[in-house]
C-alpha positions as CSV (number, residue, x, y, z in Angstrom):
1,X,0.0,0.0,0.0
2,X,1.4,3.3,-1.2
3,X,1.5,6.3,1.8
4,X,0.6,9.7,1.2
5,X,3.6,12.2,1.0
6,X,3.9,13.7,4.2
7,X,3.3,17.7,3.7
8,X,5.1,20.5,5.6
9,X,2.2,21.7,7.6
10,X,2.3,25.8,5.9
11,X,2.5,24.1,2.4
12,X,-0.5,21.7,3.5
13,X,-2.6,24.5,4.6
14,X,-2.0,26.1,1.7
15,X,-2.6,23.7,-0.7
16,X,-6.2,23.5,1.7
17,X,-6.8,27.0,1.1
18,X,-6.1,26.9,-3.0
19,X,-8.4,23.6,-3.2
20,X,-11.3,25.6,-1.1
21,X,-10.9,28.6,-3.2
22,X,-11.5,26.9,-6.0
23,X,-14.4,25.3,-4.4
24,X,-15.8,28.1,-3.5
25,X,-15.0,31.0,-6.0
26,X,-18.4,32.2,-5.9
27,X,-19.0,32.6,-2.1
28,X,-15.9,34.1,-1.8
29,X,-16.7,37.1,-4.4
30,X,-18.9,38.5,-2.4
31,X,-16.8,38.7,0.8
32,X,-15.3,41.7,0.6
33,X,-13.3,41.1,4.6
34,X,-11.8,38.3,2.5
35,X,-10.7,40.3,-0.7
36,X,-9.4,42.8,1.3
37,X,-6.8,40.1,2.9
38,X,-6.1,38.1,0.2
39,X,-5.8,41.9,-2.4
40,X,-4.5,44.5,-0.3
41,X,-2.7,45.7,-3.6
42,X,-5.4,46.4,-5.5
43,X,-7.0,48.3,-3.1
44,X,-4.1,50.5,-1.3
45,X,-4.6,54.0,-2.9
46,X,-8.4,53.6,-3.0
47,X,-9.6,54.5,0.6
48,X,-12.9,52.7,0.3
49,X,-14.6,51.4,3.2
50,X,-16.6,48.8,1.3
51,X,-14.6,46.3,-0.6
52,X,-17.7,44.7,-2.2
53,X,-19.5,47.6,-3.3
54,X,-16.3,49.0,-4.5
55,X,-15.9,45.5,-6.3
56,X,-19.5,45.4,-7.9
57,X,-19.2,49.2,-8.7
58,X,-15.6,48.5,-10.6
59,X,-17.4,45.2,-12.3
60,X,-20.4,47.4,-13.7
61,X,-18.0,50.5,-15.6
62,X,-15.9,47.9,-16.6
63,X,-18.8,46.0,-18.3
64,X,-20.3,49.1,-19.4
65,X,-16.9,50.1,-21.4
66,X,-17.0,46.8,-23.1
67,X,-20.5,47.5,-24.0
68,X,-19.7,50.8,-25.7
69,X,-16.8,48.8,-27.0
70,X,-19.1,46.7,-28.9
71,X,-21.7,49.4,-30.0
72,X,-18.5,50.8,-31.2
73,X,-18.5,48.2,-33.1
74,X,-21.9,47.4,-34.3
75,X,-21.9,51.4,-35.6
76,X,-18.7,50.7,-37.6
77,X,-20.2,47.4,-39.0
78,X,-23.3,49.6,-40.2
79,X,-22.4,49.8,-43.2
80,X,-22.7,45.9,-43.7
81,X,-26.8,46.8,-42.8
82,X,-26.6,48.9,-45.8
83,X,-25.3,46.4,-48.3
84,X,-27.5,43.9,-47.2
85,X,-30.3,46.5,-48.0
86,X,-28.7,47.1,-51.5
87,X,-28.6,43.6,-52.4
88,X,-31.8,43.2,-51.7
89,X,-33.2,45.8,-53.8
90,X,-31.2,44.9,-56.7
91,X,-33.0,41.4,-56.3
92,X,-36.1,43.0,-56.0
93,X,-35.5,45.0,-58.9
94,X,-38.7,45.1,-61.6
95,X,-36.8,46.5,-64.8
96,X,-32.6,46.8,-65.8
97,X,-33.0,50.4,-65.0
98,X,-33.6,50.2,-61.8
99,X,-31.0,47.8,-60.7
100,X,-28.5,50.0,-62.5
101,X,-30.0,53.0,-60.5
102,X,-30.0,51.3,-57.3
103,X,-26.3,50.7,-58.1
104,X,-25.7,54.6,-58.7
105,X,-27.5,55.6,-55.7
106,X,-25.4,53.4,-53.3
107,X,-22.8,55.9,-53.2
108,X,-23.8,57.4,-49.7
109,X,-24.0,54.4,-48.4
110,X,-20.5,54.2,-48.6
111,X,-19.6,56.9,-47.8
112,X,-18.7,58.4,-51.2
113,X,-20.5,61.4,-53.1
114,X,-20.8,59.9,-56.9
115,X,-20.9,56.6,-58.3
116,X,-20.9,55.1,-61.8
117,X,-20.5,52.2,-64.0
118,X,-18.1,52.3,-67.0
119,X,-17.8,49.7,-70.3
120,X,-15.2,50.2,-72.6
121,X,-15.8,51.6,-75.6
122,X,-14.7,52.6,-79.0
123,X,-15.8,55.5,-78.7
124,X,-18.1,55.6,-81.8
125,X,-21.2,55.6,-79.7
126,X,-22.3,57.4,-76.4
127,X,-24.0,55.8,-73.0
128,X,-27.6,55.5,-73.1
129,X,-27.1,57.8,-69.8
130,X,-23.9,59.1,-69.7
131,X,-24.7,60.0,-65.7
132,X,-24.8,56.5,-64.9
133,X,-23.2,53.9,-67.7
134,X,-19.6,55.4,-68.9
135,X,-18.4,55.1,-71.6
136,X,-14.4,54.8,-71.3
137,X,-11.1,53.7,-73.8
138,X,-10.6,50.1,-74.6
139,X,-7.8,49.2,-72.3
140,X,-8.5,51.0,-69.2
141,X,-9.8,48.4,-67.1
142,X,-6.9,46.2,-67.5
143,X,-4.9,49.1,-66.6
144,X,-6.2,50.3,-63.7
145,X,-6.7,46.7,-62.4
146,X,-4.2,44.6,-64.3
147,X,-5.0,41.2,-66.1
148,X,-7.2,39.8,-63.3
149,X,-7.4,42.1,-60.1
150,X,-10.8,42.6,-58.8
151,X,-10.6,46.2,-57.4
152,X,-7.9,49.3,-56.6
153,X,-8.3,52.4,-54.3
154,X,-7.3,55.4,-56.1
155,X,-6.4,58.9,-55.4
156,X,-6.7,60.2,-58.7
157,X,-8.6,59.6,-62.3
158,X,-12.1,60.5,-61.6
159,X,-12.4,63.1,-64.6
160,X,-11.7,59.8,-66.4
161,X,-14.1,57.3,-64.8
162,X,-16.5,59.5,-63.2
163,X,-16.7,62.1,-65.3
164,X,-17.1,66.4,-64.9
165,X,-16.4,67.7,-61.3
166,X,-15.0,63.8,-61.0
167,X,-11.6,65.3,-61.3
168,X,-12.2,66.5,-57.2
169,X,-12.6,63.3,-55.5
170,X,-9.6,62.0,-53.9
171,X,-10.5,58.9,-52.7
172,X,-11.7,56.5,-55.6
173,X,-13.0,52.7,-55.3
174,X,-13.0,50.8,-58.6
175,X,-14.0,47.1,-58.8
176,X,-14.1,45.4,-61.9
177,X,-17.5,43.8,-63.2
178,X,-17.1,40.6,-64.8
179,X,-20.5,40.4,-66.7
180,X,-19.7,37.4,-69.2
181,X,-17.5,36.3,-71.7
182,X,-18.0,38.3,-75.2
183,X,-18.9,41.8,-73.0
184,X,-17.0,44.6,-73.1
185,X,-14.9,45.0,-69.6
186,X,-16.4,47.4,-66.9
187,X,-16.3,48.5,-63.2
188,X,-18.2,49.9,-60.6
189,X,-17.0,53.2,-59.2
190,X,-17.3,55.4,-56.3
191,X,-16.1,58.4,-55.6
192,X,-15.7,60.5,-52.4
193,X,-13.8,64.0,-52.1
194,X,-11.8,63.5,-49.0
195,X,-8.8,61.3,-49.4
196,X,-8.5,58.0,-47.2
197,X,-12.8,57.6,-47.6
198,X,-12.4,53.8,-48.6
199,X,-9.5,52.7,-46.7
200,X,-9.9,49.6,-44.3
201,X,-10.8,46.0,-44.3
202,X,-14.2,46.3,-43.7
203,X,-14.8,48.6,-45.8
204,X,-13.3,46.6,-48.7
205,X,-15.3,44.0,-48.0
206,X,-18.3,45.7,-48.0
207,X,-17.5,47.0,-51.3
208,X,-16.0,44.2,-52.8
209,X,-19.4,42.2,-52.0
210,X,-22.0,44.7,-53.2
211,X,-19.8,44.7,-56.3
212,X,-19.8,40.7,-56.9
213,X,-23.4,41.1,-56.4
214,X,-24.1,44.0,-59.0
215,X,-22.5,42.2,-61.9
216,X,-24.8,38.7,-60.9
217,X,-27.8,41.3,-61.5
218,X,-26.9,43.1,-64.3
219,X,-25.6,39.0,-65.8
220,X,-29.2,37.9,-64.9
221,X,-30.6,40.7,-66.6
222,X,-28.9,40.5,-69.4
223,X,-29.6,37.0,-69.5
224,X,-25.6,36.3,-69.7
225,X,-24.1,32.6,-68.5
226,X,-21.8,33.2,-65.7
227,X,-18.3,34.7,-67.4
């Protein structure tokens, strides 16, 4: 028969305390006598008479900071409300126009102050509406975005893609439209006067998404196979 280690008494009425402690952890919360002994530390400069009150009252800012903390963060993830709200109306969209012009007026929902879609062109024929479908030079897409990059943050170009007064937004979000395979390449972009407007992850992702989702509608419309 194996014997129990034999203990130094201190460490064995240590190891007692540590075992009822864990026992016990919520009893012991509210004893503020005990808190004080076992944390005279954390209260030294703080003068309060009542450990647990001071305790509860330390609890409650420091869950109401986290709560701010995280309606911090639902107001930052806003804008991921207003895509969802975009998608839908482009699926609930009755006619090509109106897909095209819920696309157009997304722009404050990100933030920016114009928005437009542009199709290369040879430049023999002009936009059926020149404020909302572009017409720009064959080429451009792939040089703005290269051979197969889905979208680019700009400070410059929107005389080019956006069109008069374009020239005075600084901060420019272009995401290329793949529509189908025999159409001519386009993008989606916003514009926004400030510079930095489109910067962040989120941000890119809620722009990259609404993006993926405008070219499935204006495919579907268009009756296109998927490119």
């Amino acid at each position: 028969m194996e014997r129990a280690e034999s203990l130094d008494p201190a460490e064995a009425a240590a190891q007692a305390v540590k075992a009822y402690v864990r026992l016990n952890r919520a009893r012991l919360s509210g004893d503020g006598e005990l808190l004080a002994m076992l944390l005279p530390e954390r209260f030294a400069g703080a003068q309060v008479s009542d450990l647990q009150r001071y305790a509860i009252e330390r609890l409650a800012a420091e869950n109401a900071a986290l709560r701010a903390e995280r309606d911090g963060l639902k107001t930052k993830r806003g804008l991921g409300d207003g895509v969802r709200r975009l998608v839908l109306e482009l699926i609930d969209a009755r006619r090509f126009e109106d897909a095209i012009a819920t696309a157009i007026g997304a722009a404050p929902t990100f933030g920016a102050d114009r928005a437009a879609i542009c199709i290369e062109g040879d430049g023999n024929r002009a936009a059926a509406d020149a404020e909302r479908v572009r017409l720009i030079a064959p080429g451009m897409v792939s040089a703005i975005l290269g051979r197969d990059g889905s979208g680019v943050i700009l400070s410059s170009g929107g005389e080019v893609l956006l069109g008069p007064g374009g020239g005075a937004c600084k901060s420019l979000a272009v995401f290329r439209l793949r529509i189908g395979r025999d159409t001519p390449p386009a993008v989606f972009v916003l514009g926004a006067g400030p510079a930095g407007c489109f910067e962040g992850e989120e941000i890119a992702a809620d722009l990259a998404f609404f993006a993926r989702a405008l070219e499935r509608a204006v495919r579907a419309w268009l009756d296109l196979p998927k490119s």
